[in-house]
C-alpha positions in Angstrom: 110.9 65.9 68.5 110.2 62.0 69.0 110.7 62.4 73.0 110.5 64.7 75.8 113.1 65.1 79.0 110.7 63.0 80.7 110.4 60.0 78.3 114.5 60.3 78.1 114.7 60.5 81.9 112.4 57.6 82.3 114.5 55.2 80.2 117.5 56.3 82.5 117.6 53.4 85.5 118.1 54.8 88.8 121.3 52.6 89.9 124.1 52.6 87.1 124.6 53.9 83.5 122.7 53.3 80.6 124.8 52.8 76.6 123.9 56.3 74.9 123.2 53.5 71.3 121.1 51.3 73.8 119.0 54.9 74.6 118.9 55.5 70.8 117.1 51.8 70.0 114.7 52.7 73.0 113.4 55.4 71.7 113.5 54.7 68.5 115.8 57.4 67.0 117.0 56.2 63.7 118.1 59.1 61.6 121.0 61.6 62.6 119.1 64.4 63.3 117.3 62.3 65.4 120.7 61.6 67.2 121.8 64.6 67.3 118.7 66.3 69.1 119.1 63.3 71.7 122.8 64.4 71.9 121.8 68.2 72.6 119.1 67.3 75.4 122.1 65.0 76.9 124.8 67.9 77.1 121.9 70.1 78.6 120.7 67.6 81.4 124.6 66.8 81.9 125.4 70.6 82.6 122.2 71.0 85.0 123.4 68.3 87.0 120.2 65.9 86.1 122.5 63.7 84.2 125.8 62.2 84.0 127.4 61.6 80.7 130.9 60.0 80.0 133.4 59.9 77.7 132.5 56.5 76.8 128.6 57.3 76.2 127.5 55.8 79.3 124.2 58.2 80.7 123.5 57.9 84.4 121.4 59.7 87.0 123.0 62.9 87.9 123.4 64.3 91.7 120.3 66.2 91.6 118.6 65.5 95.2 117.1 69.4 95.7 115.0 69.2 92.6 111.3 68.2 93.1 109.4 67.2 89.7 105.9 69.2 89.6 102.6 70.2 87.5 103.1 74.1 86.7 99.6 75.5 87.6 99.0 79.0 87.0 96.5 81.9 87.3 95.2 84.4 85.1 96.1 86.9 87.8 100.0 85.7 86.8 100.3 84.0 89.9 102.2 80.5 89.2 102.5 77.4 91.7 104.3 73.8 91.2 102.3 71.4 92.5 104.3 68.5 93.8 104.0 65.1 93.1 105.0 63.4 96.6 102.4 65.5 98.2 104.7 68.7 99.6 103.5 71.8 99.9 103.2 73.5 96.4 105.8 76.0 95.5 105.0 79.4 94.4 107.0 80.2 91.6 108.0 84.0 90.5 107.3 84.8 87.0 111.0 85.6 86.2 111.7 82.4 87.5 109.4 80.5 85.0 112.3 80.0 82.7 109.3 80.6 79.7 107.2 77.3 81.3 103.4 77.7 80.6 100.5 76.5 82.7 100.2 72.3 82.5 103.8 71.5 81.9 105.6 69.1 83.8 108.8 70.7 85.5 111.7 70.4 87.6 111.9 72.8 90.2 115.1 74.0 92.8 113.7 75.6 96.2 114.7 78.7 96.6 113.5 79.3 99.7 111.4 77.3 102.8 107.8 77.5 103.7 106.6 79.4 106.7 103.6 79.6 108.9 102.0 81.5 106.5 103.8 81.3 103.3 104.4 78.6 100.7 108.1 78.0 99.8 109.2 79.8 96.5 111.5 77.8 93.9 112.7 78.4 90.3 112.2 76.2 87.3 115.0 74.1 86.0 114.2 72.3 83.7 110.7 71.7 81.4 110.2 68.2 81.2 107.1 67.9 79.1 105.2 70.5 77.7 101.6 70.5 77.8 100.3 72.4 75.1 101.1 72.1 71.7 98.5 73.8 70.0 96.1 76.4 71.2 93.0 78.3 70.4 93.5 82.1 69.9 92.5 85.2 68.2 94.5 86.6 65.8 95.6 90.2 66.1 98.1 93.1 64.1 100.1 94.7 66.7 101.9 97.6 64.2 104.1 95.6 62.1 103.6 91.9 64.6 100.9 89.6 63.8 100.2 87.7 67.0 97.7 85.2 68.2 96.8 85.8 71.9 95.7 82.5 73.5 92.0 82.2 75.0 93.0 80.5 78.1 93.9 83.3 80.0 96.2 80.7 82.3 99.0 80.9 79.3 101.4 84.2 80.2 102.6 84.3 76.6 101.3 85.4 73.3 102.7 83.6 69.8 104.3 85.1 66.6 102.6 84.4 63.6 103.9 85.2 59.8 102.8 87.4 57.2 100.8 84.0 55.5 98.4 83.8 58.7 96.9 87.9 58.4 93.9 86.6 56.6 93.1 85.3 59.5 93.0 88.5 61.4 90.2 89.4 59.2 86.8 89.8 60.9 84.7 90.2 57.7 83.5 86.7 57.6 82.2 86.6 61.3 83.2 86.1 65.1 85.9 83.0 64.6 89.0 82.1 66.4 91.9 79.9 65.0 94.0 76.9 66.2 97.6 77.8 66.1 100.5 75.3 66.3 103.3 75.8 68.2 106.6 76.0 65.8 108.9 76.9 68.5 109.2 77.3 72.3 110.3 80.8 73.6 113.7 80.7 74.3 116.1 82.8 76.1 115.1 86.6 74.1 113.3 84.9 71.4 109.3 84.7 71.6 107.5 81.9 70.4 106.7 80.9 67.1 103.0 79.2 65.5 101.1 79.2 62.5 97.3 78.8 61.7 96.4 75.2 61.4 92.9 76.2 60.5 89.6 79.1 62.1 87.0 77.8 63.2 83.8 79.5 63.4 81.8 80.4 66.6 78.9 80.2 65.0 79.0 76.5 63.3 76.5 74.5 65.5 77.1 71.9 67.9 79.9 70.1 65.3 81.7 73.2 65.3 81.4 73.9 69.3 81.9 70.0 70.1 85.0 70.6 67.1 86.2 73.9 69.5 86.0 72.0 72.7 88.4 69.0 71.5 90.7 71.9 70.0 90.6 73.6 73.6 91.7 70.4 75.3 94.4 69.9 72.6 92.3 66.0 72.0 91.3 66.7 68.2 94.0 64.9 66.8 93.9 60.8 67.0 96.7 59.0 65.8 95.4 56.0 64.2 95.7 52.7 66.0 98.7 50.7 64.6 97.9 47.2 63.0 98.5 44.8 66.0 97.6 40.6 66.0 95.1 40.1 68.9 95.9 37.3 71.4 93.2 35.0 72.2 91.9 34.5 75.8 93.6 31.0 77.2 90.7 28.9 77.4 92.1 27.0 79.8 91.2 28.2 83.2 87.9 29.3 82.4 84.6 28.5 84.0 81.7 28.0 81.8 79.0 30.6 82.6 76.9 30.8 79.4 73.8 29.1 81.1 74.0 32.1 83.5 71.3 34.6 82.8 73.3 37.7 82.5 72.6 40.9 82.9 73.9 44.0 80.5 72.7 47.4 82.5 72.8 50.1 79.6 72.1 53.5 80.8 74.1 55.4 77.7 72.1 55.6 73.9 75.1 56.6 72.1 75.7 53.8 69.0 79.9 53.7 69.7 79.2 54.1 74.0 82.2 51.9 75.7 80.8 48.1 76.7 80.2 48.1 80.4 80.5 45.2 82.5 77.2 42.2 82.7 75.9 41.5 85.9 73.9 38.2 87.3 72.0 38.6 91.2 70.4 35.9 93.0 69.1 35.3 96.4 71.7 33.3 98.2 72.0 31.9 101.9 69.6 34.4 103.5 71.7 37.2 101.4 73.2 37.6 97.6 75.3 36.2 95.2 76.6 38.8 92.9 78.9 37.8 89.9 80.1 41.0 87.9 80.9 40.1 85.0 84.4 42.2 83.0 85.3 42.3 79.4 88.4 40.2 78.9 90.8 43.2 77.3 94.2 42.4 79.1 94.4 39.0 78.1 94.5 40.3 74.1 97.4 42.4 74.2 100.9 42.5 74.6 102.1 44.8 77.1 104.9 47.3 75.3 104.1 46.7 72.4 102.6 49.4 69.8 98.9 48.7 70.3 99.8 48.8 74.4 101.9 52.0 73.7 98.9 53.4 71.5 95.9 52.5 74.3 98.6 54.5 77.1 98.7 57.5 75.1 94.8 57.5 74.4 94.4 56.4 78.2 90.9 56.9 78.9 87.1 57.0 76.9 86.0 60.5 76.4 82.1 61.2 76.4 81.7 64.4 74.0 77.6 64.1 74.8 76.2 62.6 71.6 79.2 61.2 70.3 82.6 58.9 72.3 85.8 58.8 72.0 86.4 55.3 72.6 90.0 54.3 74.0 89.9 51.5 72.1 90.6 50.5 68.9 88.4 49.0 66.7 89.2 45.4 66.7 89.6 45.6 70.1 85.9 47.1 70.4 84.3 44.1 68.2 86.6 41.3 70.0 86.0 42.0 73.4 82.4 43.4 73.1 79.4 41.9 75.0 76.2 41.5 73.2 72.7 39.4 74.0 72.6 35.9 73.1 76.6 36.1 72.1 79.3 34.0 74.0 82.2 36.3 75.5 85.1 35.6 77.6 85.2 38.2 80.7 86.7 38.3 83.9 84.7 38.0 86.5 83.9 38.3 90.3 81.7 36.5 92.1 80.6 38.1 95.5 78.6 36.5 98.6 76.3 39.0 100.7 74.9 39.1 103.5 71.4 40.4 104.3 73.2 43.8 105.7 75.6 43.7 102.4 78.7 42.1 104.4 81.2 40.2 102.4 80.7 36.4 103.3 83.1 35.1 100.3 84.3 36.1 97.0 86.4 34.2 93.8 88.5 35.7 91.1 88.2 33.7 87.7 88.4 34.1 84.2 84.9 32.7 83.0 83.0 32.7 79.4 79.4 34.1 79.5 76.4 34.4 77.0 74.2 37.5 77.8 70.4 37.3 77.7 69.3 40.5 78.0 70.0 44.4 77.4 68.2 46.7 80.2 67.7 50.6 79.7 66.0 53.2 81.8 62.7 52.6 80.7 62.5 49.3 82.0 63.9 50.0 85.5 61.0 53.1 85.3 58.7 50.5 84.7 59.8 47.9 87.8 60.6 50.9 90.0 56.4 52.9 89.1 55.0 48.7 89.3 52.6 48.3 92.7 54.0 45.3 94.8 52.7 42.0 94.3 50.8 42.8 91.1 50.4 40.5 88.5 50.0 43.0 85.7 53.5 43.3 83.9 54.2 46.9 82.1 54.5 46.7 78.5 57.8 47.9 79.4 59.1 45.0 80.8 57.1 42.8 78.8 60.1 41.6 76.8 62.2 40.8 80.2 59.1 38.9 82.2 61.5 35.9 82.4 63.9 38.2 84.3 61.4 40.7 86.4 62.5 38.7 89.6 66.0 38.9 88.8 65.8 42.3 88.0 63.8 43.1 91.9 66.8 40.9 93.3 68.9 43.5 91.5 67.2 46.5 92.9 67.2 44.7 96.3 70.9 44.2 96.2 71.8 47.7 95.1 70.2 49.0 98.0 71.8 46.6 100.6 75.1 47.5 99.6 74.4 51.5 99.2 72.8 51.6 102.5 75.9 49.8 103.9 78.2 52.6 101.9 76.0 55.3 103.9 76.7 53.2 107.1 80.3 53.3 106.8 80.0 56.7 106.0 80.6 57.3 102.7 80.1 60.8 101.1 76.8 61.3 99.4 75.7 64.4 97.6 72.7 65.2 95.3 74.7 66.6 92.6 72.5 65.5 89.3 74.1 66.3 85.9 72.2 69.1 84.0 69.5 67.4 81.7 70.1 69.5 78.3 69.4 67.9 75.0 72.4 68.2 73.4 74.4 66.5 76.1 73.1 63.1 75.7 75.1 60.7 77.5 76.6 63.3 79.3 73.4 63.8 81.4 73.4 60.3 82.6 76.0 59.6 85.6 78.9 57.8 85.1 78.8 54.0 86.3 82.0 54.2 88.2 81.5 57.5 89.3 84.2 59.1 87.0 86.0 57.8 90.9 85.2 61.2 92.9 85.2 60.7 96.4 81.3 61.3 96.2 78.5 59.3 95.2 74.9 60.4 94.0 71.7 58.9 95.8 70.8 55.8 94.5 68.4 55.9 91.7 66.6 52.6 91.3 65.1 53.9 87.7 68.7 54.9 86.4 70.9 51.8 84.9 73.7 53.3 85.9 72.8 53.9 89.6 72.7 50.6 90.1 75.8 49.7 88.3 77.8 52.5 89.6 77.1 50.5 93.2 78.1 46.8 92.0 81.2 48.4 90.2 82.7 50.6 93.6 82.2 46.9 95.6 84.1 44.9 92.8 87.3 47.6 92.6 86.8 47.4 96.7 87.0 43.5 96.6 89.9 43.4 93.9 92.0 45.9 96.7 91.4 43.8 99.6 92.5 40.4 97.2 95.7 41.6 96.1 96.8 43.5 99.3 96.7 40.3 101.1 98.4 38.7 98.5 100.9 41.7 97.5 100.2 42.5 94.4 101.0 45.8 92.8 98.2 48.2 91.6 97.5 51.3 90.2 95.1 53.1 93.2 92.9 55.9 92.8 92.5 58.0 95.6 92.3 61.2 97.2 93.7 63.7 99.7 91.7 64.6 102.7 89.8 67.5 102.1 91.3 71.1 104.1 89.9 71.6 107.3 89.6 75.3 106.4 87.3 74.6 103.4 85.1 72.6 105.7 84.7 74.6 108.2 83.7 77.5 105.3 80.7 74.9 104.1 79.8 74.5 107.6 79.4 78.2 108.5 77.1 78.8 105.3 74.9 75.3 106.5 74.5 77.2 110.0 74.2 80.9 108.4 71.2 78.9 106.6 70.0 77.6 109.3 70.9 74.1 109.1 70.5 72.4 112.4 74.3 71.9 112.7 77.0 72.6 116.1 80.4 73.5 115.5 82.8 72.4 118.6 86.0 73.6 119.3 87.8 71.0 117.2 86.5 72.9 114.1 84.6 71.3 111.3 82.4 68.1 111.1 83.7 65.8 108.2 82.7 66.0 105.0 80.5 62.9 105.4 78.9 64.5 108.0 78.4 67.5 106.4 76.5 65.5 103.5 74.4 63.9 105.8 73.5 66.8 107.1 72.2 68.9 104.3 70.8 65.5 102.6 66.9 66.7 101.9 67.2 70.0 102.9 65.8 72.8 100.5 68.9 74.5 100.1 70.6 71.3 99.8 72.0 71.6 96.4 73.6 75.0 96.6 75.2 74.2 100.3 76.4 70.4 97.6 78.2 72.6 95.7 79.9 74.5 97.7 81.0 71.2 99.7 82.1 69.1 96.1 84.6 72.0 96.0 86.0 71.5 98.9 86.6 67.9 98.0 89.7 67.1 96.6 90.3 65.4 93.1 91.5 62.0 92.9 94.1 60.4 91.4 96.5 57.6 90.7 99.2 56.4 92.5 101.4 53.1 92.5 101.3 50.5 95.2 103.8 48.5 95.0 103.9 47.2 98.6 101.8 45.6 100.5 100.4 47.7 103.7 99.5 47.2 107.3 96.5 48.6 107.4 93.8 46.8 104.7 90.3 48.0 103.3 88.8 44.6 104.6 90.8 44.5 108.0 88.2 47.2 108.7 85.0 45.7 110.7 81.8 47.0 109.5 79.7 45.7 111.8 81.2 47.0 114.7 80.8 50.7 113.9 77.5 52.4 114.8 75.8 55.5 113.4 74.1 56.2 116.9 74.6 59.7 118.1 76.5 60.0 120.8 77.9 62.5 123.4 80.6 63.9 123.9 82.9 63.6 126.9 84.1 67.5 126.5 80.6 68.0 125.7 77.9 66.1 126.6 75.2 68.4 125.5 76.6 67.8 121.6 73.8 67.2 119.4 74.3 63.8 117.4 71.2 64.1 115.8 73.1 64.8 112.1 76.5 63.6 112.8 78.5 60.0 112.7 80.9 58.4 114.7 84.3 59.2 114.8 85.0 56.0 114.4 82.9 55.6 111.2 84.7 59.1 110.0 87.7 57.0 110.3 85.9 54.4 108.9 85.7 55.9 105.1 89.2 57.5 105.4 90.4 54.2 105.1 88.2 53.1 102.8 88.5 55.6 100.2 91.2 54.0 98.1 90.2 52.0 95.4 91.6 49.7 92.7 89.6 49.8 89.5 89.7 46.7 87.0 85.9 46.4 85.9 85.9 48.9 83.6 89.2 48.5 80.8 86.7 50.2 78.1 86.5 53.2 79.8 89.7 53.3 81.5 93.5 52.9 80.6 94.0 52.1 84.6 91.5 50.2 84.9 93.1 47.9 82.1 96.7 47.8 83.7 94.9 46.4 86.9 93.3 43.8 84.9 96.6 42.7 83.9 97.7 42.3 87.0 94.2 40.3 88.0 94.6 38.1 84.6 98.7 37.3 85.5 97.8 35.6 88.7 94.7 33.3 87.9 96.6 32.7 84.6 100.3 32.1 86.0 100.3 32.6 89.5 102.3 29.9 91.2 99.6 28.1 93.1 101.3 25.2 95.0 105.1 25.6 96.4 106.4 22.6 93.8 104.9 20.5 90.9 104.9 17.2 93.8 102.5 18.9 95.9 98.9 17.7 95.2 97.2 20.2 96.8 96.6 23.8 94.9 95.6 26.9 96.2 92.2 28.8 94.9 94.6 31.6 94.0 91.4 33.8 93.4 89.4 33.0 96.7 88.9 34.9 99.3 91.6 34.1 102.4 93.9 32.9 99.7 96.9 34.7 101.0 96.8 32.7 104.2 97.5 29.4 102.7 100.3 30.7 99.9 103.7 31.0 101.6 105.8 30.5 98.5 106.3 33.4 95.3 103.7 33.8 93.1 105.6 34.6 90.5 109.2 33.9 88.7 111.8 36.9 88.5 111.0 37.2 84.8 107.4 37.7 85.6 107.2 39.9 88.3 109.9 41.9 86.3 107.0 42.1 84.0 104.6 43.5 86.3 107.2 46.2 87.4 107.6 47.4 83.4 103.8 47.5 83.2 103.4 50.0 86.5 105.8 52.4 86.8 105.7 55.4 88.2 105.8 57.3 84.8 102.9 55.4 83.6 100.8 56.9 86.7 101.9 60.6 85.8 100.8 60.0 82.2 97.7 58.8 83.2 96.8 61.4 85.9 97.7 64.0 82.9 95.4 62.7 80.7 92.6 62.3 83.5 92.9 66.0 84.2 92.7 66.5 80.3 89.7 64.3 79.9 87.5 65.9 82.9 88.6 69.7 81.9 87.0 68.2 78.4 84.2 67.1 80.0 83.6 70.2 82.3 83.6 72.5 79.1 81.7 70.6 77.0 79.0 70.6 79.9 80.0 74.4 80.3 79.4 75.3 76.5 76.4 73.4 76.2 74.8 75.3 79.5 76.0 78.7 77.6 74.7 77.8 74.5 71.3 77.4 76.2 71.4 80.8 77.9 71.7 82.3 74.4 68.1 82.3 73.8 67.5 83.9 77.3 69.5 86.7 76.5 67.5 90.1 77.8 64.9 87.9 79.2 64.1 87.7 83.1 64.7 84.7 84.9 64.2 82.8 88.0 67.5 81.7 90.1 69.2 80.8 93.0 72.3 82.3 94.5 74.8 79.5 94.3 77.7 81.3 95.5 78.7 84.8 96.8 82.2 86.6 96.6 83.4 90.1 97.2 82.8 91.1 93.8 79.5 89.3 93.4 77.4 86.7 93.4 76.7 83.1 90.9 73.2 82.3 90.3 72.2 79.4 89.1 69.1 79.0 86.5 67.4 75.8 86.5 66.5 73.2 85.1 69.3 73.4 82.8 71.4 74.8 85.9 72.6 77.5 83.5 75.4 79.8 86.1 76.4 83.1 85.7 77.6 86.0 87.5 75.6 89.1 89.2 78.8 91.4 89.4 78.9 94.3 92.2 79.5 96.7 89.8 75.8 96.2 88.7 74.2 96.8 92.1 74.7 100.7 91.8 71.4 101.1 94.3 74.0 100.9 97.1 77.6 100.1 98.1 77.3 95.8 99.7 80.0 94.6 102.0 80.9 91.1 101.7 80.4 88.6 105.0 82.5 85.2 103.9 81.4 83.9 107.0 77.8 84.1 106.1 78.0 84.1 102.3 76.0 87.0 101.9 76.2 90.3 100.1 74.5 93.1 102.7 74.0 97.1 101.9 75.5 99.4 104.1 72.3 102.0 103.9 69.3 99.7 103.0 70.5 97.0 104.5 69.6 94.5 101.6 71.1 91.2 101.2 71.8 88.9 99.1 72.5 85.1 100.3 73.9 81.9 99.4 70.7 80.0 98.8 68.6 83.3 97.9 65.8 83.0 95.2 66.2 86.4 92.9 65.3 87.1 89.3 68.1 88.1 87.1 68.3 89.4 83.6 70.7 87.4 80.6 73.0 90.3 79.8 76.1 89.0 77.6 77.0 85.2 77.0 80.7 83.8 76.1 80.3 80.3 75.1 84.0 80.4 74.8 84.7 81.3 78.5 82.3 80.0 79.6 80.8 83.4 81.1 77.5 84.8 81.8 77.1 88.3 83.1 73.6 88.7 84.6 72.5 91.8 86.2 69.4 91.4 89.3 65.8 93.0 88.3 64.6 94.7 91.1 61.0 93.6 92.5 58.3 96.2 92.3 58.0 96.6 95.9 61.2 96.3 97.5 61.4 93.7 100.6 61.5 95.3 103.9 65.4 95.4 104.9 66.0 92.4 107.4 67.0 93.3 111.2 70.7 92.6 111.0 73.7 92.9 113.4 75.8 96.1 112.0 79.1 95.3 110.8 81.2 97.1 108.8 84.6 95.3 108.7 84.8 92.4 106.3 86.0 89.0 107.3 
């Protein structure tokens, strides 16, 4: 089928009808079974109630308030939950009223019944708007006279019937192997659903195979091919002439087809910094809607597969907009005024045309970060870039001006390095935008993309501030305030470790607070864990309107880091904990628009549209008689523009560009992309544990549950589980509230933070499970003095 109920329901406005032929054109339906598919999904959504249909083939939104539109999210334990997207409390949904949905589709959902206290409302499924999965990796199996492939993702409640033609491929002659099935048909009503075998793959092939496996998994191995699209050029018009500038490209990825990442230029400036970050120029070469801007919103973002990208771009794209040293290149760029404490002084928008000069990987930052100050001698490794060293130290100096402003303010820090294993390549180096988690990493002044990743977070910062005061729309990526409850869990195991932290009888520190207070610590990387999960994801959303409260509005300078006491409890340490105020501060701050990065990014892009439609046609004096123009990209512009920005048929164009469809597509595909990433990491840790298997090892307890414990195996941070059942030397109760493990007859524990050898027992580099099973020391540990208790919390 060309279109789902969501692309149909998107087309339908929400205020009057829409001609049934005009739905047809939109969607490009041309031949009658075409039609008549549109004509059976209309009579449906008419009969629900979503729709209205008349006898004259008008379609019009239906009177269908009490359905909420959700994210199906289910369990392997069968338990299913919509998860809404205004925010509302997820609904758990009964598995007889899944109406045969699966785990990822989009849905409508009818409550059934309110929330409680202490229960989440229940609902039923109406209506699947968009179905996730449309092929799947499973084993094939005969079941008497059935041949049936059972999905591996465990998530999917729902096994496929497969012909006669696909029993080969039940055959387990030729090795371990598991096959990609299409989905032919649904389940409907009494009738199951329906595949075939596109192909087996092998789990034995070698990295091709497992990267091959991964993209299958995901459902990301197919790529339509880019349609043949004319490229507009860049208006050269309004652009300032940069090229003398000695430009900056930070490369911290090795990868030949790695996304272009924006150029940078630093110089010392008025007792502070002037810092111009320097964008490719993508959203002024297409032509939003059309099928090259259609293409780039279904492909949505760059995926990193380790060695090897899938770029979101297509190929003349890549070469037109591309910066290289000693080439000219239009960009879009930001030029930013510090301070000596990393305050904004001043900032301009402008579409400019630069020449870089210079390419700069880790080993030249190693070199300037390992060089003695003041010496003369110059590393062979930065021989080539002697011209630039003190442009390069101005760098460093203004990375660590702004990060140690971010720490000020209060933003979230944890020490959460990516596994360095060979075969993950660009995957071990850290994103430059931060993949936009809510967390940063310590700043690394050897790592390219430490440094980058700091200029990049101020830019999308600046870009918010700009077109809030103006009133722009943006695409914002954000995220919900972590659960109190899940703080106040990483906060007990911090004190059960003896990390100098008080509780009060509000509950929980922050999560900044809680970084800062396990920042250094020995057991600081397990306790980083446990808090990153209790951070939640981000994601986008559409602003549309302008709001009160601003990212900029916010005074820095007037917050303070100083412990203080407080008036309930004067005798409150302060020692590891911030302001309230500077708490606040980052709450607020958290929100950001992202625009530097339109390689990487398919939001990213969208907000550089927005960016390029005002410097390029923003209205910047009242009427053509007025002399006097507005610097429509300076900072304080908004307070001397009284007048539209825009005609009616442009901001018309800005409102078909972000739409709240577009958001939902793109958060699907994010999700997509970082479940990619996360098993791609996760195969490549198992197939380094392989080797390991029946050898001992040295690990540390990285997490503890009632039916066992994860330890993790560095350096390549290899994690598997030490289940219960193994520890047959006694029967352990479980204390959440101290993470441990503890025997009721010797007493033994084991901790949240522990070091224990452990044994490789079995490795499933599909599921990404270890089983490991402890090797007891040859003198047993004399059991520690603890408080008996024999109820579990």
């Amino acid at each position: 089928m060309k279109f789902t109920v969501a692309d149909l329901l998107d087309q339908v406005p929400a205020e009057g009808s829409l001609d049934k032929a005009k739905l047809e054109k939109i969607l490009r339906l041309t031949n009658r079974s075409e039609k008549q598919t549109l004509d059976l999904a209309l009579h449906g959504l008419d009969r629900l109630g979503i729709l209205n249909v008349d006898q004259e083939g008008g379609v019009s939104r239906g009177d269908s308030d009490d359905l909420v539109e959700a994210r199906l999210r289910c369990s392997s334990k069968g338990f299913c939950f919509a998860i809404r997207d205004d925010g509302g409390d997820d609904i758990y949904i009964r598995d007889h009223q899944l109406n045969h949905a699966w785990n990822g589709d989009r849905v409508l959902v009818r409550l059934t019944r309110e929330g409680g206290r202490r229960r989440s409302p229940e609902g039923g499924v109406q209506c699947i708007l968009e179905r996730s999965t449309t092929s799947l990796l499973a084993s094939v199996e005969q079941q008497d006279d059935r041949l049936i492939a059972v999905p591996l993702d465990d998530r999917l409640l729902a096994s496929i019937e497969l012909s006669s033609d696909d029993a080969s491929h039940a055959d387990s002659e030729k090795g371990p192997s598991v096959a990609e099935v299409v989905l032919d048909r649904y389940p409907v009503a009494q009738f199951p659903a329906r595949g075939h075998v596109a192909r087996s793959l092998p789990l034995d092939g070698g990295h091709e195979v497992d990267r091959e496996l991964m993209l299958t998994k995901a459902n990301l191995h197919q790529r339509p091919a880019p349609p043949r699209a004319s490229l507009k050029a860049p208006s050269a018009k309004k652009r300032v002439n940069l090229i003398e500038q000695p430009a900056l490209l930070l490369r911290g990825w090795t990868a030949d087809d790695a996304p272009c990442l924006p150029a940078i230029h630093v110089t010392p400036h008025n007792g502070g910094t002037r810092l111009w970050i320097h964008a490719p120029a993508l959203a002024e070469r297409l032509t939003p809607g059309n099928n090259l801007d259609q293409w780039l919103m279904n492909q949505s973002e760059s995926v990193c597969l380790g060695d090897q990208w899938l770029p979101l771009l297509s190929s003349p794209l890549i070469k037109a907009s591309s910066f290289n040293v000693g080439e000219e290149q239009d960009a879009v760029s930001l030029r930013l005024d510090l301070g000596s404490d990393g305050d904004w002084r001043d900032w301009e928008f402008c579409l400019s045309r630069i020449k870089p000069i210079a390419e700069v990987g880790g080993k030249a930052l190693q070199a300037l970060d390992g060089r003695k100050p003041k010496s003369r001698a110059i590393p062979a490794a930065l021989k080539s870039f002697k011209d630039q060293i003190g442009q390069l130290e101005t760098v460093v100096f203004c990375a660590r001006t702004l990060h140690q402003a971010e720490r000020v303010e209060g933003r979230i820090e944890l020490d959460l390095q990516p596994p360095q294993i060979n075969r993950l390549a660009d995957l071990n180096s850290i994103s430059p935008d931060g993949d936009g988690q809510r967390w940063t990493t310590p700043l690394n002044p050897a790592c390219a993309h430490s440094l980058l990743s700091v200029f990049i977070r101020q830019a999308h910062r600046v870009w918010e501030d700009h077109r809030r005061s103006l009133g722009l729309p943006a695409i914002v990526l954000d995220a919900a305030q972590p659960e109190e409850s899940a703080l106040n869990d990483v906060a007990k195991a911090a004190i059960a470790l003896e990390v100098p932290l008080e509780l009060d009888e509000d509950g929980a520190p922050s999560a900044c607070e809680l970084a800062t207070a396990l920042s250094g610590l020995d057991s600081s990387r397990v306790l980083s864990l446990q808090l990153r999960q209790a951070l939640p994801e981000s994601s986008y959303s559409l602003a549309c309107e302008t709001s009160v409260e601003s990212s900029a509005d916010l005074d820095i300078s007037s917050l303070s880091t100083k412990p203080e006491a407080s008036e309930d409890d004067p005798g409150t340490s302060g020692e590891l904990v911030a302001t309230t105020a500077v708490t606040n501060a980052i709450d607020r701050l958290t929100p950001q628009v992202p625009w530097c990065c339109p390689t990487l990014h398919q939001a990213d892009l969208i907000n550089q549209h927005v960016l390029c439609q005002l410097l390029n046609e923003g209205k910047d004096r009242p009427t053509v008689r007025q002399k006097e123009k507005a610097q429509l990209g300076h900072r304080g512009a908004a307070s001397t523009v009284d007048w539209p920005l825009f005609t009616p048929s442009q901001e018309q164009k800005l409102l078909d560009v972000l739409r709240e469809r577009t958001v939902q597509r793109l958060n699907a595909r994010r999700r997509q992309v970082h479940d990619l990433k996360r098993d791609v990491v996760a195969m490549a840790k198992a197939r380094s544990a392989e080797p390991m298997i029946d050898q001992v090892q040295a690990g540390i307890i990285s997490g503890v549950q009632s039916y066992g414990f994860f330890v993790e195996i560095p350096p390549s941070m290899v994690e598997g589980l030490v289940h219960v059942s193994s520890l047959n030397d006694d029967w352990y109760e479980y204390r959440s509230r101290q993470n441990r493990l503890v025997g009721r007859r010797s007493r033994r524990v084991y901790q949240l933070g522990d070091p224990v050898d452990v044994k490789v027992l079995k490795v499933d580099v599909l599921r990404n499970q270890i089983d490991l099973e402890v090797v007891p020391s040859e003198t047993p540990a004399e059991a520690e003095a603890l408080p008996v208790a024999v109820s579990e919390e």
